[in-house]
C-alpha positions as a Python dict, from the first residue, in 0.01 Angstrom:
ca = {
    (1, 'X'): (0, 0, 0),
    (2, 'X'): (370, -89, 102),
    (3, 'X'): (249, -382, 374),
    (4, 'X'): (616, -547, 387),
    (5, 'X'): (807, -176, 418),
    (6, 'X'): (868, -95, 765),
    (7, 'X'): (632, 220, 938),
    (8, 'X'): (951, 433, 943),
    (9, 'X'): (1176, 465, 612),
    (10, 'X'): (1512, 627, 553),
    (11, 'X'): (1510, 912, 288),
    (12, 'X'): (1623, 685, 22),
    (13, 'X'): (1352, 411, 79),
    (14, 'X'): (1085, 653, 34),
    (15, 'X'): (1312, 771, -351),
    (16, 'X'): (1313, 440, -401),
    (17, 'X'): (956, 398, -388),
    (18, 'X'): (853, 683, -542),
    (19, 'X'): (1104, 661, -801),
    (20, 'X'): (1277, 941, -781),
    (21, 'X'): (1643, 1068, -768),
    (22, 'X'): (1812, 1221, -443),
    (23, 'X'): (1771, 1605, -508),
    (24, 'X'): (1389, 1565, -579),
    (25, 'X'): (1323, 1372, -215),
    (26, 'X'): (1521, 1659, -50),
    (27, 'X'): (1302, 1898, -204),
    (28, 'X'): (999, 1726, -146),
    (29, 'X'): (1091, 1705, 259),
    (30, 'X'): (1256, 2058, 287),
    (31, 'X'): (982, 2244, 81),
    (32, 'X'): (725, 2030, 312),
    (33, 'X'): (530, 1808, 114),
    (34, 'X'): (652, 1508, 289),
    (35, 'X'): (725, 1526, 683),
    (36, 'X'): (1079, 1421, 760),
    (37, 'X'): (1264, 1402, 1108),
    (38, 'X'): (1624, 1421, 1150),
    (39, 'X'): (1749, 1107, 1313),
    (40, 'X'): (2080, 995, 1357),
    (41, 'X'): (2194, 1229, 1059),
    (42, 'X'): (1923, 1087, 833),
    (43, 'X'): (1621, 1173, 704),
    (44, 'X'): (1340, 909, 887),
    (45, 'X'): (1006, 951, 707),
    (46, 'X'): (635, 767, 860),
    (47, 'X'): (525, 487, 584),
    (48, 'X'): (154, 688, 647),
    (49, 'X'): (295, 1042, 603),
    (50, 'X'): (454, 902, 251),
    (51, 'X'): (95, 726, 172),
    (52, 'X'): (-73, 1044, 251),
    (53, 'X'): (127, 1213, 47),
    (54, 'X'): (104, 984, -263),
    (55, 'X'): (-253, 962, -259),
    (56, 'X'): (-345, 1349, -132),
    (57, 'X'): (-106, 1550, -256),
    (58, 'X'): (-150, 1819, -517),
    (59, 'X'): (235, 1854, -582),
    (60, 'X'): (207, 1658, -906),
    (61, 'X'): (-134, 1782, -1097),
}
Protein backbone atom coordinates (compact mmCIF):
# COMPACT_ATOMS: atom_id res chain seq x y z
CA UNK A 1 0.00 0.00 0.00
CA UNK A 2 1.47 3.49 -1.10
CA UNK A 3 5.05 1.82 -2.45
CA UNK A 4 5.99 5.11 -4.57
CA UNK A 5 4.93 7.70 -1.46
CA UNK A 6 7.83 8.55 0.51
CA UNK A 7 8.09 6.89 4.46
CA UNK A 8 7.46 10.43 5.80
CA UNK A 9 4.41 12.60 4.38
CA UNK A 10 3.40 16.19 4.98
CA UNK A 11 -0.15 16.64 6.51
CA UNK A 12 -1.66 17.24 3.22
CA UNK A 13 -0.21 14.07 1.48
CA UNK A 14 -1.69 11.91 3.98
CA UNK A 15 -5.58 14.24 3.12
CA UNK A 16 -4.76 13.61 -0.06
CA UNK A 17 -4.65 10.03 0.28
CA UNK A 18 -7.22 9.52 2.44
CA UNK A 19 -9.39 11.87 0.76
CA UNK A 20 -10.21 14.11 3.04
CA UNK A 21 -10.41 17.94 3.55
CA UNK A 22 -7.93 19.99 5.88
CA UNK A 23 -10.04 20.31 9.16
CA UNK A 24 -10.72 16.46 9.24
CA UNK A 25 -6.65 15.55 9.04
CA UNK A 26 -6.16 18.09 11.90
CA UNK A 27 -8.61 16.36 13.87
CA UNK A 28 -7.56 13.06 13.12
CA UNK A 29 -3.71 14.05 14.33
CA UNK A 30 -4.74 16.35 17.31
CA UNK A 31 -7.49 13.96 18.70
CA UNK A 32 -4.66 11.09 18.16
CA UNK A 33 -5.72 8.70 15.74
CA UNK A 34 -2.88 9.37 13.50
CA UNK A 35 0.71 10.23 15.07
CA UNK A 36 2.00 13.52 13.75
CA UNK A 37 5.37 15.40 14.60
CA UNK A 38 5.86 18.98 14.26
CA UNK A 39 8.64 19.65 11.83
CA UNK A 40 9.65 22.70 10.37
CA UNK A 41 6.05 24.18 11.10
CA UNK A 42 4.39 21.19 9.45
CA UNK A 43 2.72 18.35 10.29
CA UNK A 44 5.29 15.14 9.14
CA UNK A 45 3.30 11.89 9.45
CA UNK A 46 5.25 7.94 9.09
CA UNK A 47 3.74 6.25 5.68
CA UNK A 48 3.35 3.02 8.44
CA UNK A 49 1.64 5.07 11.19
CA UNK A 50 -0.97 6.26 8.26
CA UNK A 51 -1.19 2.37 7.04
CA UNK A 52 -1.79 1.36 10.53
CA UNK A 53 -4.22 3.58 10.88
CA UNK A 54 -6.19 2.83 7.64
CA UNK A 55 -6.24 -0.72 8.14
CA UNK A 56 -6.63 -0.83 12.29
CA UNK A 57 -8.43 1.86 13.17
CA UNK A 58 -11.89 1.87 14.65
CA UNK A 59 -12.44 5.69 13.99
CA UNK A 60 -14.67 4.95 11.01
CA UNK A 61 -17.09 1.79 12.03
Amino acid sequence: MFEKEPDLLTRKQCQDLLHIGKSKMLELIHDGWIPARKIAGGFRIEKSDLIDFIENSMYWN
